[in-house]
C-alpha positions in Angstrom: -3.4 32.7 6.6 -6.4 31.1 6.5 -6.1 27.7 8.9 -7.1 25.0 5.7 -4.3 26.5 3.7 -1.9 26.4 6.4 -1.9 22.6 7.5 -3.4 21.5 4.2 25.8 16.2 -16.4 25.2 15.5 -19.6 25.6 12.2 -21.6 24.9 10.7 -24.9 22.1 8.7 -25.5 20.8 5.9 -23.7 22.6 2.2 -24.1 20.7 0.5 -26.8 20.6 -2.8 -25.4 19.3 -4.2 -22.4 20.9 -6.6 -20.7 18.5 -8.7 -19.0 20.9 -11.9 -18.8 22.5 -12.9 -14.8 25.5 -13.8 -16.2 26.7 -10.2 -17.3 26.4 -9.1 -13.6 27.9 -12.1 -11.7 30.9 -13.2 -10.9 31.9 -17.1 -10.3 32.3 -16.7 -6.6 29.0 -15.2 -6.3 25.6 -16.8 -5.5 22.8 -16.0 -9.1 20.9 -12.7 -8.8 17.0 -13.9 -7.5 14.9 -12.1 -10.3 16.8 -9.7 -12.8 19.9 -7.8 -13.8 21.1 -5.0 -11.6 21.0 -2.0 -14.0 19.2 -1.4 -16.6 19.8 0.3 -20.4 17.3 2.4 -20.2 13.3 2.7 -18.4 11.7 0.8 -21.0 14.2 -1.8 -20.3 13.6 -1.3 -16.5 9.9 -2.2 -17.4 11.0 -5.2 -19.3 13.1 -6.7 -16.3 11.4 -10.0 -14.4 9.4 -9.2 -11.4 10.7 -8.2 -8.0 10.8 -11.5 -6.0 12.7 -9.7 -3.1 12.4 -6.3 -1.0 14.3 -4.5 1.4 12.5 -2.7 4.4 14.1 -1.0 7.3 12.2 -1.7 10.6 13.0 1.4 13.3 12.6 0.9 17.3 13.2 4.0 18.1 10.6 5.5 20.2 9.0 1.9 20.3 10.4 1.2 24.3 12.1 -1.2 23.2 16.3 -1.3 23.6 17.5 -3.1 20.7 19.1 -1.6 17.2 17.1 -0.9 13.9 17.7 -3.4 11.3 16.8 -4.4 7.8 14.2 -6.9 6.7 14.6 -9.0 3.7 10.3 -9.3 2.5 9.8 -12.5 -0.2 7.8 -10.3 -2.2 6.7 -13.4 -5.0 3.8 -14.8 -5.4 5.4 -18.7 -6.1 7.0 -18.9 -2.8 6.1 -20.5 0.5 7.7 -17.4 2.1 5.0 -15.1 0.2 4.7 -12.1 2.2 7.1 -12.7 5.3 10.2 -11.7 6.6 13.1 -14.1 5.5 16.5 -12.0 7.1 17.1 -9.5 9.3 19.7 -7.8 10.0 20.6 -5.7 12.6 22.8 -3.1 13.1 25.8 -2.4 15.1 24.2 0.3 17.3 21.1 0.8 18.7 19.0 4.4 18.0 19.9 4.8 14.4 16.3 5.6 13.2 17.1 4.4 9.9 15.0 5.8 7.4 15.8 6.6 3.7 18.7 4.6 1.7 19.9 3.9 -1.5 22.9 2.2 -3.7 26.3 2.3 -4.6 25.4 1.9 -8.3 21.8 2.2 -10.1 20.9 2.7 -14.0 23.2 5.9 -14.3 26.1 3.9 -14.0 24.4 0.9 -16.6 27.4 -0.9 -18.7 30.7 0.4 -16.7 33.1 -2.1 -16.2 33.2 -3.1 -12.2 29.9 -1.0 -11.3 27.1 -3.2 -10.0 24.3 -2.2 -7.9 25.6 -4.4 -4.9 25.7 -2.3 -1.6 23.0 -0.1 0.2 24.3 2.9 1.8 21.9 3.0 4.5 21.7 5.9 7.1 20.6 6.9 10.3 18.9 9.7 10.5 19.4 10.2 14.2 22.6 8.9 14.9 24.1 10.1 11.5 25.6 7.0 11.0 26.6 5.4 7.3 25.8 1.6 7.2 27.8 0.0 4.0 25.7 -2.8 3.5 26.6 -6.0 1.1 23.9 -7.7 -0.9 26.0 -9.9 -3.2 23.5 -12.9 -1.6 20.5 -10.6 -1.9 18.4 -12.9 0.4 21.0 -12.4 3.0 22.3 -9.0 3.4 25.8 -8.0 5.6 27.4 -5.5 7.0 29.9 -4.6 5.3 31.3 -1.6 6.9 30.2 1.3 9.3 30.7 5.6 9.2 30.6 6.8 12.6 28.1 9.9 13.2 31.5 11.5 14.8 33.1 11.1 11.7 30.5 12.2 9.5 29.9 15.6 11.6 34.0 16.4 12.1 34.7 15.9 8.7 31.7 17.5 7.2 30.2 19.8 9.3 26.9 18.0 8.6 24.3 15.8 10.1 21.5 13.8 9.4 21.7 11.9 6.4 18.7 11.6 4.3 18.6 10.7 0.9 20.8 9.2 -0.9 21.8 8.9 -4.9 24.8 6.8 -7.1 26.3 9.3 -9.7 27.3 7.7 -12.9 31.3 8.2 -12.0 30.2 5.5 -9.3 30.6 8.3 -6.8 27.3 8.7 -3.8 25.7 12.2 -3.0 23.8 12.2 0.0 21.4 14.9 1.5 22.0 15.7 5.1 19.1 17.9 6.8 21.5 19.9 9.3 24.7 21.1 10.3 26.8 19.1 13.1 24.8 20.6 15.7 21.2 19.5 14.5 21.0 23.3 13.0 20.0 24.7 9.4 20.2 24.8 6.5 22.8 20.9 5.7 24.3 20.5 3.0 25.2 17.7 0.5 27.8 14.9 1.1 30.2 12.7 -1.0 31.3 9.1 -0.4 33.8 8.0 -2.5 33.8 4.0 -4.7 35.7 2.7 -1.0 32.8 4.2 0.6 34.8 7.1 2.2 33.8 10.5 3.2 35.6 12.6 0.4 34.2 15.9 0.9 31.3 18.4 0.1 29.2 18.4 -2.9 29.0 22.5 -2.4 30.5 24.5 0.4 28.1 27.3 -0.8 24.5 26.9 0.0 23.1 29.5 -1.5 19.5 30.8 -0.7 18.8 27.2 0.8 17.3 27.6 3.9 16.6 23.9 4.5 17.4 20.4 3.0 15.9 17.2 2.4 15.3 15.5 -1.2 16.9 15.5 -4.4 17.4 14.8 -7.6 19.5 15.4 -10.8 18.4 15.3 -14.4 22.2 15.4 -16.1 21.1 15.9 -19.5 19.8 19.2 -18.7 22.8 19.9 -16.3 20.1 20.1 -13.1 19.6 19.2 -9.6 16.3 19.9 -7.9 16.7 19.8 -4.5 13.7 20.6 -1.9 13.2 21.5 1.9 11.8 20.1 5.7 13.4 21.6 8.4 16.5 21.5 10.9 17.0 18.4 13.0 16.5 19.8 16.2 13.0 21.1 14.8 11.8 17.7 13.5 13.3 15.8 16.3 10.4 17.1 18.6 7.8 16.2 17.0 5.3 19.3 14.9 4.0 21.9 16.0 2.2 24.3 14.0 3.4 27.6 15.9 7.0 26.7 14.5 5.7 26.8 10.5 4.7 30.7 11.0 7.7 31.2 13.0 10.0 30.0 9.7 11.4 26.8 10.8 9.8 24.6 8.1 10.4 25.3 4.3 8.7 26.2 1.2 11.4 26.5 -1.4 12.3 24.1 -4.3 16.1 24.8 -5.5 17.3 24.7 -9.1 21.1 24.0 -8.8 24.1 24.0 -11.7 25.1 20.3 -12.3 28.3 20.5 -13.3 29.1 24.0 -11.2 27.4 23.0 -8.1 25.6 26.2 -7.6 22.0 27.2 -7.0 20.9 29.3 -10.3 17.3 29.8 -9.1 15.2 29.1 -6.6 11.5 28.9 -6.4 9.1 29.9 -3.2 5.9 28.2 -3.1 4.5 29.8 -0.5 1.4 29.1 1.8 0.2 26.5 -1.0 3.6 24.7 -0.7 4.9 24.4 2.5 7.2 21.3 3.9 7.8 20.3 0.2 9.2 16.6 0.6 10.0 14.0 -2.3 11.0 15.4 -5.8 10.8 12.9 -8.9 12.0 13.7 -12.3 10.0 12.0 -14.9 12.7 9.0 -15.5 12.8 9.8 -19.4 16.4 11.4 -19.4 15.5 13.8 -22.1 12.6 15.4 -19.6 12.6 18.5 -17.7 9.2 18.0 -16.1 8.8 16.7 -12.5 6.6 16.6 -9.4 7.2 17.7 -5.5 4.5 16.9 -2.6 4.2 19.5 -0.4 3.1 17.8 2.6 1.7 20.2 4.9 -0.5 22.3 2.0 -1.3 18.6 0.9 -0.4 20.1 -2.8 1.3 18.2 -5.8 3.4 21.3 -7.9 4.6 20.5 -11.7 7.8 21.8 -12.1 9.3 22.4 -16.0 11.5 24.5 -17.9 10.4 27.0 -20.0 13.2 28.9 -21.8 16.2 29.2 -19.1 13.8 29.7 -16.5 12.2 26.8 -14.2 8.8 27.4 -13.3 6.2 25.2 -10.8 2.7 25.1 -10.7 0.1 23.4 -8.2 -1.8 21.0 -10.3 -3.5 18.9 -7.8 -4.7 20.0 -3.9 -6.3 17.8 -1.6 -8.9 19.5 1.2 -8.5 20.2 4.6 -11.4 17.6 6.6 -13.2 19.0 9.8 -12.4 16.3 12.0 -14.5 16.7 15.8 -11.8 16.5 18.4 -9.0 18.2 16.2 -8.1 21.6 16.7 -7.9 22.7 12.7 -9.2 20.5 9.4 -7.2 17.3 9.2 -4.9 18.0 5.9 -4.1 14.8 3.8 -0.7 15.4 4.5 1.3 14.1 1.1 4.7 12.4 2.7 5.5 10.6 -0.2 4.7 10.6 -4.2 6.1 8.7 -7.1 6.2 8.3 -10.7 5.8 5.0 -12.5 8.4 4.1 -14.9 6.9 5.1 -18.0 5.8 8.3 -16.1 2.6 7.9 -17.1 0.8 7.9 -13.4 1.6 9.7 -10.3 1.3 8.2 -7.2 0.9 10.1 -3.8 -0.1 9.2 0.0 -2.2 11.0 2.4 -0.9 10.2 5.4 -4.0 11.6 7.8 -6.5 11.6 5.5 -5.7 7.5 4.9 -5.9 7.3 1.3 -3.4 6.5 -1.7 -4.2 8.2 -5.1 -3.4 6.9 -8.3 -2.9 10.4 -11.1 -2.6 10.3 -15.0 0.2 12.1 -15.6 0.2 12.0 -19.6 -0.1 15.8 -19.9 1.7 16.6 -16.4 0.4 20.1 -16.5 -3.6 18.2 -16.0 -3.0 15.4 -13.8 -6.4 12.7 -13.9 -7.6 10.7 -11.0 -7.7 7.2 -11.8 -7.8 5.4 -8.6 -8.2 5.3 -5.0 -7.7 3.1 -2.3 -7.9 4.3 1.6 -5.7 2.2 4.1 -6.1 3.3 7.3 -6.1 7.0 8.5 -7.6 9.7 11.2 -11.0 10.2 9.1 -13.1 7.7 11.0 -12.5 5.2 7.4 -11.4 2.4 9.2 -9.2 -0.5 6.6 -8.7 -4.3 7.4 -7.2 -7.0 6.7 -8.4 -10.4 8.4 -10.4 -8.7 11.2 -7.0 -6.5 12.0 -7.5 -2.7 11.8 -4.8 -0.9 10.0 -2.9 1.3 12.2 -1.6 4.5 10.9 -2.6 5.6 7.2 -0.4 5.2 4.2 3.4 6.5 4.0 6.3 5.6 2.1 5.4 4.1 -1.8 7.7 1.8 -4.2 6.5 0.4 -7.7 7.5 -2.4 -9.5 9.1 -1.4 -12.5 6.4 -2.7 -15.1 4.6 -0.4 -12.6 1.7 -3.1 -11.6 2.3 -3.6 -7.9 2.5 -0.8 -5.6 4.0 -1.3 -1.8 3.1 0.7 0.6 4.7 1.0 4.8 2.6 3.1 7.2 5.6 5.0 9.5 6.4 8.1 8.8 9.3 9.4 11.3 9.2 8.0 15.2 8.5 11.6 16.7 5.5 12.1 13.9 4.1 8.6 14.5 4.1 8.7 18.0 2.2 12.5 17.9 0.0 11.4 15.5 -0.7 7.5 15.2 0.6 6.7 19.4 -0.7 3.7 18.8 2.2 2.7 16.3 4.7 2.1 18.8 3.0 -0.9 20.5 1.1 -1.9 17.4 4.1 -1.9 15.1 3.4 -0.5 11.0 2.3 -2.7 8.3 3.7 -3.4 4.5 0.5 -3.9 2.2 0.9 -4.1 -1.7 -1.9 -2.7 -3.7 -2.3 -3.8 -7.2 -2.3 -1.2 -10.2 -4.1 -1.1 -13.9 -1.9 0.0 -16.0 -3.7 0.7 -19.0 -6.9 2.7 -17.8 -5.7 3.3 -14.4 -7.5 2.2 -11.0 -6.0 0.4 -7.9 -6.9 -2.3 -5.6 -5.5 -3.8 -2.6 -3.6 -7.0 -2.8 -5.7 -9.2 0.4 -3.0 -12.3 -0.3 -0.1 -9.8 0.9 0.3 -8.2 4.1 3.1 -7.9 6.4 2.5 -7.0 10.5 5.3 -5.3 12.0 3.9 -5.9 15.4 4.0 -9.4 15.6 8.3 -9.5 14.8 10.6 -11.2 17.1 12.0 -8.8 20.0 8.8 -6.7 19.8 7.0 -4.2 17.7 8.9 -2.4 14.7 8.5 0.8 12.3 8.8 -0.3 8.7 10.0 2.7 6.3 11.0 3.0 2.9 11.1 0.0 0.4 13.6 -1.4 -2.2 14.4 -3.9 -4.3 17.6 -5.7 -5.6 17.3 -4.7 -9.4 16.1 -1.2 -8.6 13.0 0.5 -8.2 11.3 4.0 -9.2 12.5 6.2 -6.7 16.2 5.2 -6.8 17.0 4.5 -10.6 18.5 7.7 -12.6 19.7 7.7 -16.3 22.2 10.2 -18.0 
C-alpha cells in the first residue's frame, strides 16, 4: 500500500403546500417559533423558509482538564441582533463525561403535516457515556432537559453502545446508530426510541456483513438505507494509530440495507481508496438514488447510485497527501464531514489537516466542479485569523442554511483525535465561524462579522461539535 493512499419506505408524493405560517405549529401555551415553521412540505419549501436566527452547538470537556458536564449552547446566529454571534443559553447536562457529539430530532420533514408531530425535542447522545439526553425546545432560545436514558440502560436492554447518529422516521419513531456492542466491541447495531422516548428494541438483530457502524441514511422511496463504517469504541477511544488500519480495525464498506425488511442486500468495499468512510447524504430530492460518502482517511468523495438493482460507488473527487517536515507520512486532508445543499446542487466537504473547506458543483454528480475554497486553520503551515487570533485546529463539522447561503463551520473533531492532533485545542477551546456561499456561480468567503471562541466560555475552555437549527438543517431533514 503505498503510504499517500493509505492516510490520504415508500410514500406518495411530496405535500403540495408549504406551510410557512407559526401558527400551524404552536399551541396557546407555547412561546412563537423565533424564525420559521418546524417541518417543511418539501426541500424547495425548506429553501423558502425565513433565515435561521438561532443554532444549537454542543460544547464537550472531555479531555479539556476540566471536571464539569458537556452542555449545549444556544448561538444567536442573526445578523439584527445585539446578541450576533454569542452564546445566549447553556445548558448542561446531568452528568459529567458524556462527550456529546452528534444529535438529532424527534420529528423533521419526513414526518411534515401529521397531526401531533412537531420537531420539538433533540435526542442528544453521549458518545462516551452512551447516555440519551431528551431535550425540550418548545422555548427554542432556552432549551430543557426533559428527560435522561442511562448508558446502563441502553447497554442491558440493547446490547449496544455508543450512540452516534441519529434520524426521526415518518411513523414519528427515532433510529439511532450505535458504533459498538455493550462492551465497546464491533460491529453496533441500530436502535429504536419509541414517541415517549423509550428504548423499544433493535432496528435489525442481524448485522449482516457489517463489520463496523457509524452513519446513516434512508431514502424510503426507493425502500433503502445506506449505512457506512469507523471503527469499535475501544479502537477510537484511544486515539489513531495507523498500525491498527492494516491490522482491520477501521472500515471501508458502505452497506445497502432493505427498508422495509431490515436486511443488508449488498454491500460495497471501497478498498485502499476509501477507508474510514464517515457521513453519507442522500441528495434530499426524494425521488433520487444518488448520494455522496467522505472517506476520511483516503481523503476521497465516492458517488454512489443505482443502476438497475444493483448500487454502485465511484470516487469522483481525491484530495493529495502533503509532505509536511516533521510528520512521519504526507499529511492527508482528512474529509470528517461533507454535505449537500438543499437543492443538491453543491457539495460541501472539510479537510480537517490540510485546513481547507471546499465548495463542489454537484449538477452532474458523477463530475463534481470546484467552485470555492476557503482554508481556516490546519497543519499545512496556512495559518487563518480572525482579529489577530490564530485559528486553532482546521475545519470539522459543516451545517447550511437551507436557502444554502451561509455555511457554519466548528473545528473539534472527537476529544482523543483533537488532543493527538490539534493538543492545543484543549486549552484553547474550538471556534464556530460562518462562511458565506454564492449560490448561483459558486465560490465562498468567510463571514469576518461572525465568530464564536470557545475558549473564552464561562468554567473554561470547551469543544464545539456539530450544529443545528430549530426549523431544520441539511444534514438532519429527510422526505418520503
Amino acid at each position: 500500500m503505498q503510504r499517500r493512499n493509505f492516510l490520504q419506505a415508500t410514500t406518495g408524493a411530496a405535500l403540495a403546500a408549504s406551510l410557512t405560517s407559526l401558527d400551524r405549529y404552536a399551541r396557546a401555551e407555547d412561546p412563537p417559533l423565533p424564525c420559521c415553521a418546524r417541518t417543511h412540505a418539501s426541500p424547495k419549501a425548506a429553501m423558502e423558509s425565513p433565515a435561521e436566527t438561532l443554532a444549537y452547538v454542543p460544547c464537550i470537556r472531555t479531555g479539556t482538564g476540566i471536571d464539569l458536564p458537556d452542555y449545549l449552547a444556544t448561538i444567536d446566529v442573526d445578523p439584527k441582533s445585539a446578541n450576533y454571534g454569542k452564546v445566549i443559553h447553556r445548558l448542561p447536562m446531568p452528568n459529567v463525561g458524556d462527550e456529546l457529539h452528534h444529535y438529532g430530532w424527534n420529528s423533521c420533514s419526513s414526518c411534515h403535516g401529521q397531526d401531533g408531530k412537531e420537531r420539538r425535542y433533540i435526542v442528544l447522545p453521549g458518545l462516551t457515556s452512551s447516555r440519551i439526553h431528551i431535550v425540550d425546545t418548545s422555548d427554542p432560545a432556552a432549551p430543557k432537559i426533559h428527560k435522561v436514558i442511562e448508558g446502563d440502560e441502553v447497554k442491558k436492554k440493547t446490547g449496544l453502545s455508543a450512540p452516534h447518529t441519529v434520524h426521526c422516521l415518518a411513523d414519528g419513531n427515532i433510529m439511532i446508530s450505535m458504533l459498538g456492542l455493550a462492551d465497546g466491541s464491533a460491529p453496533g447495531g441500530f436502535i429504536m426510541l419509541n414517541q415517549d422516548f423509550e428504548i423499544s428494541g433493535l432496528w435489525t438483530k442481524d448485522t449482516g456483513a457489517m463489520k463496523f457502524n457509524y452513519d446513516f441514511w434512508y431514502q424510503p422511496r426507493h425502500n433503502v438505507m445506506v449505512s457506512s463504517e469507523w471503527a469499535a469504541p475501544n479502537t477510537v477511544s484511544k486515539g489513531f494509530k495507523p498500525a491498527e488500519v492494516a491490522q482491520g480495525k477501521y472500515g471501508q464498506s458502505l452497506h445497502f440495507w432493505n427498508w422495509t425488511e431490515r436486511k443488508i442486500e449488498q454491500s460495497i468495499d471501497l478498498g485502499e481508496e476509501g477507508q474510514i468512510p464517515l457521513e453519507v447524504r442522500f441528495q434530499h430530492d426524494p425521488d433520487s438514488t444518488h448520494g455522496f460518502v467522505g472517506a476520511a482517511l483516503s481523503s476521497t468523495i465516492w458517488h454512489w447510485f443505482k443502476e438497475g438493482d444493483a448500487w454502485k460507488a465511484e470516487k469522483v473527487i481525491a484530495v493529495d497527501s502533503i509532505e509536511k517536515e516533521g510528520w512521519p507520512f504526507p499529511v492527508p486532508g482528512l474529509v470528517t464531514d461533507i454535505l449537500l445543499s438543499m437543492d443538491d446542487k453543491y457539495l460541501y466537504f472539510s479537510n480537517w489537516l490540510h485546513g481547507d473547506l471546499r465548495q463542489y458543483d454537484v449538477s452532474d454528480p458523477a463530475n463534481p466542479k470546484l467552485t470555492g475554497q476557503v482554508w481556516l486553520g490546519g497543519v499545512l503551515g496556512k495559518p487563518s485569523s480572525w482579529e489577530g487570533k490564530t485559528l486553532g485546529g482546521g475545519p470539522q463539522m459543516l451545517q447550511l442554511s437551507l436557502d444554502g447561503k451561509r455555511l457554519y463551520v466548528t473545528s473539534s473533531l472527537y476529544s482523543a483525535w483533537d488532543d493527538q492532533f490539534y493538543p492545543d485545542m484543549a486549552k484553547a477551546g474550538s471556534y464556530m465561524l460562518q462562511v458565506d456561499c454564492n449560490t448561483e456561480s459558486g465560490g465562498m468567503k468567510l463571514n469576518t462579522d461572525f465568530m464564536l471562541d470557545f475558549g473564552d466560555e464561562p468554567g473554561g475552555a470547551v469543544r464545539a461539535h456539530e450544529v443545528r437549527f430549530p426549523g431544520g438543517d441539511c444534514t438532519s431533514d429527510i422526505w418520503v
